[in-house]
N, C-alpha and C positions, 0 to 999 in steps of 0.2 A: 810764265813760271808759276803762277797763282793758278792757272788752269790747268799746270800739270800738278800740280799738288793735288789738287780737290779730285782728280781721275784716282790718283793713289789712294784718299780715303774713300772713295767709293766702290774701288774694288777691293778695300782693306773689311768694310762690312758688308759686302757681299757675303765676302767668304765664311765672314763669323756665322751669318744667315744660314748659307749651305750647310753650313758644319751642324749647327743646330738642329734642320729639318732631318739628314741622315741618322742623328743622331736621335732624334723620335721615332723614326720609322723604324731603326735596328728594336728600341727597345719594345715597339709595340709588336714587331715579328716574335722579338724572344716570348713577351707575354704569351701570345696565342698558343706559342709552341709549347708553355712549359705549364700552362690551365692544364690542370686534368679536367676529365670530363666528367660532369657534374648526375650524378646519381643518387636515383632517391632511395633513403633507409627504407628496409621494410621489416618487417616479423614474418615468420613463418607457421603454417599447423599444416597437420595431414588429416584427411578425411575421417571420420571415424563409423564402424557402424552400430545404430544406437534405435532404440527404443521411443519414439518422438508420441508426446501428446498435445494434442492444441487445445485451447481452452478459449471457455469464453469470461467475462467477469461482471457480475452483479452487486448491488450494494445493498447491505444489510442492515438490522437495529435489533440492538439486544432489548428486552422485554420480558420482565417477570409477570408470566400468566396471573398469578393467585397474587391478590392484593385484600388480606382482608382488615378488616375495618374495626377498629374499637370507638365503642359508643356507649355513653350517657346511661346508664341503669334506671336511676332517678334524677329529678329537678332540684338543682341544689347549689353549691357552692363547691368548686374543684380544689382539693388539697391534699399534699402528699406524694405528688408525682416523682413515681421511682426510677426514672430512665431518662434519658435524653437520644435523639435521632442517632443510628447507628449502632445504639446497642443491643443486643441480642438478646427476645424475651420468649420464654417457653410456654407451651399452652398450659391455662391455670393459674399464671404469674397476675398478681397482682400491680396493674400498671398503675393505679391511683385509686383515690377514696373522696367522696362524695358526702359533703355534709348538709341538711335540708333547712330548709327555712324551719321547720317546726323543729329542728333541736337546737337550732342557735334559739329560740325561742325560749325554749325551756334548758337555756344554758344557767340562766340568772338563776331558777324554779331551783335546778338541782341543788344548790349547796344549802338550801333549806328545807328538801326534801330529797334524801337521799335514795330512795325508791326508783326515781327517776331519772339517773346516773347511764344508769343500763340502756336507756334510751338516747344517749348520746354519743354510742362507739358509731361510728361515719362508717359510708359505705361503701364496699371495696367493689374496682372495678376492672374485671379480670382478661388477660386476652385469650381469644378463642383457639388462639393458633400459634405455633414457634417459627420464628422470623426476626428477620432485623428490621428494626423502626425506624421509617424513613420519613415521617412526618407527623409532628405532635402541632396541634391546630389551638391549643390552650394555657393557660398561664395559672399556676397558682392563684385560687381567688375569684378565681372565676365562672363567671355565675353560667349553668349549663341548662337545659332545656332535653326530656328525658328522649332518645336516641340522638342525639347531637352527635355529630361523628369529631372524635377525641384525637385518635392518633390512625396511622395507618404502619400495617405490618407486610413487609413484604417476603415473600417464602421463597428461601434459594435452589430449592430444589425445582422451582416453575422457569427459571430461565429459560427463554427460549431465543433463537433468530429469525427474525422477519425479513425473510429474503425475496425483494421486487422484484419479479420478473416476466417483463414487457409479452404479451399471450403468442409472440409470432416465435416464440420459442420455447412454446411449451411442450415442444416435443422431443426435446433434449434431456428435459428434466421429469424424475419421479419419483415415489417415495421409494428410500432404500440407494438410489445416488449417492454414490460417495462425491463428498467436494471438501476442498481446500478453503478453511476461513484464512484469511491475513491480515492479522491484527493490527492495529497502529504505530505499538513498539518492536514492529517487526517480528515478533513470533506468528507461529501458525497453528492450525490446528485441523487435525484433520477427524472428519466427522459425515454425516451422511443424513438428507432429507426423511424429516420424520415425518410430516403431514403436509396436506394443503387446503387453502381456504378454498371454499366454492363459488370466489364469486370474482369477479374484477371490478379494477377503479374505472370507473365511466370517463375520466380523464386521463390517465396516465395509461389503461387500457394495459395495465401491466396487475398479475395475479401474486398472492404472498403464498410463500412455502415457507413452514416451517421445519427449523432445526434444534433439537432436544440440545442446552448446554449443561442439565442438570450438576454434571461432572464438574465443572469451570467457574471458579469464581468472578466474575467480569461485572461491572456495573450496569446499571439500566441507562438506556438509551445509547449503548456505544455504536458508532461508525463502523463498519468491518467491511471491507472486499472477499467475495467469495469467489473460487475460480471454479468452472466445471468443466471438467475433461469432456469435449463433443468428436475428437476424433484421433485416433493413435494407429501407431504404423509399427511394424515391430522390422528390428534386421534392416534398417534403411542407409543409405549413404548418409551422412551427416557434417556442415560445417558449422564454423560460427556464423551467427547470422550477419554480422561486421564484415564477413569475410565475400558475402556473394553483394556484388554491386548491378545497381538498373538504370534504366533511364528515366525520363523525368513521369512519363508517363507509364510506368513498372508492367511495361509489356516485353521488355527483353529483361535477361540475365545474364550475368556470366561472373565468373570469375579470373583471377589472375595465376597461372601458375608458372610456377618457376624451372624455364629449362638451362639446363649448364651453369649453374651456380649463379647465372647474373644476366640472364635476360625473361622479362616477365612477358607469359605469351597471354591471350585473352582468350577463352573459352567460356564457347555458349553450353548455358545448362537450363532446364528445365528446373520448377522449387515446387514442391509439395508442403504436407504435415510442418509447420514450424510450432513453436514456443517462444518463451523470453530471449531465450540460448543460443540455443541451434535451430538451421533448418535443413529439411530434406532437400540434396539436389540429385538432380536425376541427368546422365550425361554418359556415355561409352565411352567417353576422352579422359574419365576423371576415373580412379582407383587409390586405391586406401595408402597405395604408397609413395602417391605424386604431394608434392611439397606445394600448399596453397598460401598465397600472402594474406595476410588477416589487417594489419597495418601497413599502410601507404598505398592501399590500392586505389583507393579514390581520384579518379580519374587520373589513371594513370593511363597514358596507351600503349597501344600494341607495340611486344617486340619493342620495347623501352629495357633500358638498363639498369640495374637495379644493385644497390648495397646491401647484403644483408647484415643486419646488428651482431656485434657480439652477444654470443650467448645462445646462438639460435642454431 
């Protein structure tokens, strides 16, 4: 009797078992069947044809040429300095005066001989040149030695840029070169090589060309990227550069484009002329009004299935 019992719970949880395992498998069938199938977003552009220039890029330093010098007249005692660094003094301005051991001498003399008055107006010491003062070397009081250099003046019309560039491409660049400066706060300017030194750094093996900023107010010693155009293609196919993908070693190309709304095919292209932007690709499969993926191509592969974003 006890042995027929325990037959009944054992085939009592069987069943619960069975029931169980069917009842995973039904819902892992349903899963499978009711996944959609998993597609990656993408963006879209269309080829354009465009104008492509490639560039190369050098670095530069602002430098005011003309740096002249105010200096010590006479041996004396410095007082009266009329300026401080930064301010702007015109040729003839009186930058300071100059008092001498012999009239502080006959400072006491004078008030008991008034004759000798006249020998005590101090003596003025004027700048050569108009420019902004970028460096006064002296203090009120202080005792000078006659050409002692006093202040220096610097002239904004000498601005120039000192643009390095290494000699195994100096045959891209000349005077009369239009090139792109690119400033630090992101403006630019654009402008064109005025001269060059004759000579190279025995080290760096790289030669300076100069570029005239007389126009631009920019400080001395700025950082600046200059870009020079060394090659352009006019009327060329053109994508975003994001949009053509290579391999590891950028011996092939291709890009991804899009046939029937939602499958991305792979095509090989030839690239030319690029920039920051866009590059040239060159291909008989591609024309200006096939729809290319620019986002989510990145390894994607062939004949893959693809979502396009709203808005595209």
């Amino acid at each position: 009797m006890i042995f027929k019992k325990n037959l009944y719970v054992i085939y009592f949880f069987l069943t619960l078992v069975s029931a169980a395992v069917n009842s995973s498998c039904s819902n892992s069938d349903d899963t499978a069947q009711t996944d959609p199938e998993v597609r990656v977003q993408v963006t879209l552009t269309r080829p354009e044809r465009n104008t492509v220039s490639e560039y190369m890029q050098f670095n530069g330093v602002t430098q005011f040429q003309k740096k002249d010098n105010i200096r010590a007249t006479q041996t004396g005692y410095v007082t009266g300095i009329n300026f401080r660094p930064g301010n702007y003094i015109q040729t003839g301005s009186v930058f300071c005066e100059i008092v001498t051991k012999e009239q502080r001498a006959l400072r006491n003399l004078s008030d008991t001989d008034s004759s000798l008055q006249k020998f005590q107006v101090p003596l003025p010491v004027e700048s050569n040149a108009s420019g902004i003062i970028s460096v006064i070397n002296v203090l009120s009081g202080d005792y000078v030695n006659e050409g002692d250099l006093i202040a220096t003046v610097l002239e904004p019309g000498s601005l120039v840029l000192n643009l390095n560039v290494p000699y195994e491409f100096h045959n891209f660049i000349s005077n009369g070169k239009r090139v792109e400066i690119l400033l630090p706060d992101g403006k630019s300017i654009i402008s064109s090589i005025s001269n060059s030194m004759p000579t190279v750094d025995p080290v760096t093996l790289s030669q300076v060309y100069l570029i005239n900023l007389a126009d631009y107010s920019l400080p001395e010693n700025l950082l600046v990227t200059v870009r020079i155009a060394v090659d352009q293609k006019a009327n060329v196919l053109t994508l975003p550069v994001k949009a053509v993908q290579t391999d590891e070693e950028q011996k092939e190309f291709w890009v991804m484009k899009l046939e029937n709304d939602s499958m991305a095919v792979r095509i090989p292209v030839f690239t030319g002329t690029q920039n920051d932007t866009v590059i040239q690709v060159i291909s008989d499969k591609i024309t200006s009004e096939d729809r290319i993926i620019v986002d989510g191509a990145y390894e994607l592969p062939d004949s893959a299935t693809v979502k396009i974003q709203k808005g595209e």
